[in-house]
ZADO-1210 file (C-alpha; in nm, 4 decimals, padded with zeros to 6 digits):
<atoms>
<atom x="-00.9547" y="00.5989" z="00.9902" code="UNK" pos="1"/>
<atom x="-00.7073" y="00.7677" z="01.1611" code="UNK" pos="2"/>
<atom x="-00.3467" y="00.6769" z="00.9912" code="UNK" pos="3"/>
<atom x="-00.0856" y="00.6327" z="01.2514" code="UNK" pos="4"/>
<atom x="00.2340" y="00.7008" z="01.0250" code="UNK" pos="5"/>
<atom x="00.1276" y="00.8774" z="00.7060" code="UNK" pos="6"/>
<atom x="00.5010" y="00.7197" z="00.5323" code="UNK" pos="7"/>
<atom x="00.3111" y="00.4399" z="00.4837" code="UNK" pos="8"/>
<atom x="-00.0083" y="00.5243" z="00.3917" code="UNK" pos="9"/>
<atom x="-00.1980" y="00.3472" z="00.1753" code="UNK" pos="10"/>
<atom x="-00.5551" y="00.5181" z="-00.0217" code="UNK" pos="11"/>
<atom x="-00.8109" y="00.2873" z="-00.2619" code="UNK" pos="12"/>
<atom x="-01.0275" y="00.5195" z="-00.4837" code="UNK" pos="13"/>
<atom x="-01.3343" y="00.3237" z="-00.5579" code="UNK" pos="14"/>
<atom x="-01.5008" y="00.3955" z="-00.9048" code="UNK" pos="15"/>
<atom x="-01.7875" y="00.6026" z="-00.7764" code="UNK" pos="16"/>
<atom x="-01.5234" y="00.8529" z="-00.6491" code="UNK" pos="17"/>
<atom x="-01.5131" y="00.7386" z="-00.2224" code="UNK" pos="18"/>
<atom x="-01.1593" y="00.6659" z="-00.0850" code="UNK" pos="19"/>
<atom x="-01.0338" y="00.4572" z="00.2368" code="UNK" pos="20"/>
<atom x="-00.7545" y="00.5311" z="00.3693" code="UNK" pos="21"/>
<atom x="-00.5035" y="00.2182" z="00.5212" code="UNK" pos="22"/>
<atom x="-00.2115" y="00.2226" z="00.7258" code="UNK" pos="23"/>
<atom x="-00.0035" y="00.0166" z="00.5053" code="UNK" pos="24"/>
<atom x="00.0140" y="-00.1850" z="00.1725" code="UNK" pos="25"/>
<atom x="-00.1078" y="-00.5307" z="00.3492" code="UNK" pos="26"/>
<atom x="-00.3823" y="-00.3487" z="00.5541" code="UNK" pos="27"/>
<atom x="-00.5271" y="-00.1851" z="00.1836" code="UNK" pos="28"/>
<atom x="-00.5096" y="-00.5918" z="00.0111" code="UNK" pos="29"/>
<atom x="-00.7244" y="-00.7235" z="00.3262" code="UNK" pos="30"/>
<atom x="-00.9600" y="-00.4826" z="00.2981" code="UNK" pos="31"/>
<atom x="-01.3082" y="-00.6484" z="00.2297" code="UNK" pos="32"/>
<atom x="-01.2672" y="-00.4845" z="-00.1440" code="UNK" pos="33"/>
<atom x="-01.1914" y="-00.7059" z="-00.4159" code="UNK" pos="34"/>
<atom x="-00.8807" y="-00.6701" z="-00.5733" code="UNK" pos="35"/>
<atom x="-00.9726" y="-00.5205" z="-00.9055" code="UNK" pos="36"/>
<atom x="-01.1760" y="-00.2723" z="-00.7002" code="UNK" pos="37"/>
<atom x="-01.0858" y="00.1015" z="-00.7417" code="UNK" pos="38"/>
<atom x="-00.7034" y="00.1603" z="-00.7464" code="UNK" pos="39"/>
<atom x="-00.4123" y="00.1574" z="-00.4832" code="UNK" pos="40"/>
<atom x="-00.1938" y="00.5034" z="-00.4300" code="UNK" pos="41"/>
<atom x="00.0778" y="00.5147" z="-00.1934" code="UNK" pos="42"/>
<atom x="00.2869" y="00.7964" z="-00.1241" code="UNK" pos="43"/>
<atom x="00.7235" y="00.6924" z="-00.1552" code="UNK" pos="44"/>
<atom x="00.8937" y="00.7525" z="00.1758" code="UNK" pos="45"/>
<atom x="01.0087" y="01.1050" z="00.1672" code="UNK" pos="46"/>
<atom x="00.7218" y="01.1868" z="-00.1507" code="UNK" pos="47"/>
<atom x="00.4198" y="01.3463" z="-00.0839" code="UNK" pos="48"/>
<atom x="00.3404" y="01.2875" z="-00.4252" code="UNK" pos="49"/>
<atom x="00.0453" y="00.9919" z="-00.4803" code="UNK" pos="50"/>
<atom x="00.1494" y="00.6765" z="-00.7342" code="UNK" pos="51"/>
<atom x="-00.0036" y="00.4230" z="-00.8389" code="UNK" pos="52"/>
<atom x="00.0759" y="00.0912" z="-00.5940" code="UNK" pos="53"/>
<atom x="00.1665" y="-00.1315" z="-00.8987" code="UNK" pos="54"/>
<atom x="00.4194" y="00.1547" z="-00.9842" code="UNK" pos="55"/>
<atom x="00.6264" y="00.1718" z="-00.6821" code="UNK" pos="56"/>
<atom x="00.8819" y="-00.0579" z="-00.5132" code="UNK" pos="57"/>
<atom x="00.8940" y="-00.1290" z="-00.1636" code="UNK" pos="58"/>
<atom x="01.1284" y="-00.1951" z="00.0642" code="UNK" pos="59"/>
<atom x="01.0882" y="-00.4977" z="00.3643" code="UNK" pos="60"/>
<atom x="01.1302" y="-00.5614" z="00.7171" code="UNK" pos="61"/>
<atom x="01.0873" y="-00.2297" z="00.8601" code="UNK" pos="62"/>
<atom x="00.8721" y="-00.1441" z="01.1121" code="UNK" pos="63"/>
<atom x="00.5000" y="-00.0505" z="00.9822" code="UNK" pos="64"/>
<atom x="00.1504" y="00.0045" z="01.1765" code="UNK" pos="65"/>
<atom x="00.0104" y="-00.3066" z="01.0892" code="UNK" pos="66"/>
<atom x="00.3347" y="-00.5165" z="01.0573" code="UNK" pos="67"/>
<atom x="00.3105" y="-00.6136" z="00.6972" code="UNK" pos="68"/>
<atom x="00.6962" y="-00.4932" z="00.7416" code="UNK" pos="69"/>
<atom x="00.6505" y="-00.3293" z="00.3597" code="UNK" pos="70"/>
<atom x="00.6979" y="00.0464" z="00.2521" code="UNK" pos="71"/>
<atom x="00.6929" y="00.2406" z="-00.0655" code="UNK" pos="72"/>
<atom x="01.0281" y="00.3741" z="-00.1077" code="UNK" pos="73"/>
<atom x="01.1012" y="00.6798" z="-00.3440" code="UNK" pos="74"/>
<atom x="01.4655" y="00.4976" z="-00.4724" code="UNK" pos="75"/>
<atom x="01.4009" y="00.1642" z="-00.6043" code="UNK" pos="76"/>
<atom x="01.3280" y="-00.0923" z="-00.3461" code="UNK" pos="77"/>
<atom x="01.4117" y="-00.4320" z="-00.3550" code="UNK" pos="78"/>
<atom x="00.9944" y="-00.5722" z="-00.3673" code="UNK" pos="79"/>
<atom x="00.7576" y="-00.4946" z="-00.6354" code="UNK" pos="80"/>
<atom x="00.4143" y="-00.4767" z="-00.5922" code="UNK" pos="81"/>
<atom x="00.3299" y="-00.7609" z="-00.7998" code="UNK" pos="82"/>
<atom x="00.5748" y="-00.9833" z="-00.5236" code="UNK" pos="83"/>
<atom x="00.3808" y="-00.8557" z="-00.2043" code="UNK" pos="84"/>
<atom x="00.0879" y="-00.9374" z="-00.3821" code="UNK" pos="85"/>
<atom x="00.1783" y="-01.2785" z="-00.4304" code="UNK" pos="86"/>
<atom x="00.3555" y="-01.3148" z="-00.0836" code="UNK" pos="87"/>
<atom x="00.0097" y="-01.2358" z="00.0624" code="UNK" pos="88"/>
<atom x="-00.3081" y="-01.3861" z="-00.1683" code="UNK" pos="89"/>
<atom x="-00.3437" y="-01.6420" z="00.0184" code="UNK" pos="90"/>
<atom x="-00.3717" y="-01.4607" z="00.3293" code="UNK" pos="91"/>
<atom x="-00.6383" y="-01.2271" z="00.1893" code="UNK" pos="92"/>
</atoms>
């Protein structure tokens, strides 16, 4: 996949070692994966550095590739990922 705004890029790392790349946090839940399979990583606006999804905060209602309207933010954000998670599982 070809990520149209690498700020809000999204990678799962399976178990057997393959990773997917997503354009944002929403796009990575729908994915056909189960939850509980491999990890999330996003990189913080302004980071290049990879974290763990669970470990970041995100901000809303800005502008995204997919329109989930949800970024990782290096400064804490407003949204865990624990609330987007909920906001959305019963959409995925």
């Amino acid at each position: 996949m070809v990520l149209s705004e690498k700020r809000f890029a999204v990678q799962r790392i399976l178990e057997n070692g393959e990773i997917h790349f997503y354009d944002d946090i929403v796009c990575a839940m729908k994915h056909s994966h189960s939850p509980d399979e491999g990890k999330l990583y996003v990189r913080p606006d302004g980071d290049e550095k990879w974290i763990p999804a669970e470990e970041a905060t995100y901000e809303s209602g800005l502008r995204t590739p997919m329109n989930s309207g949800f970024g990782a933010v290096k400064s804490k954000g407003p949204v865990s990922f624990q609330e987007i998670l909920h906001h959305y599982k019963d959409h995925l």
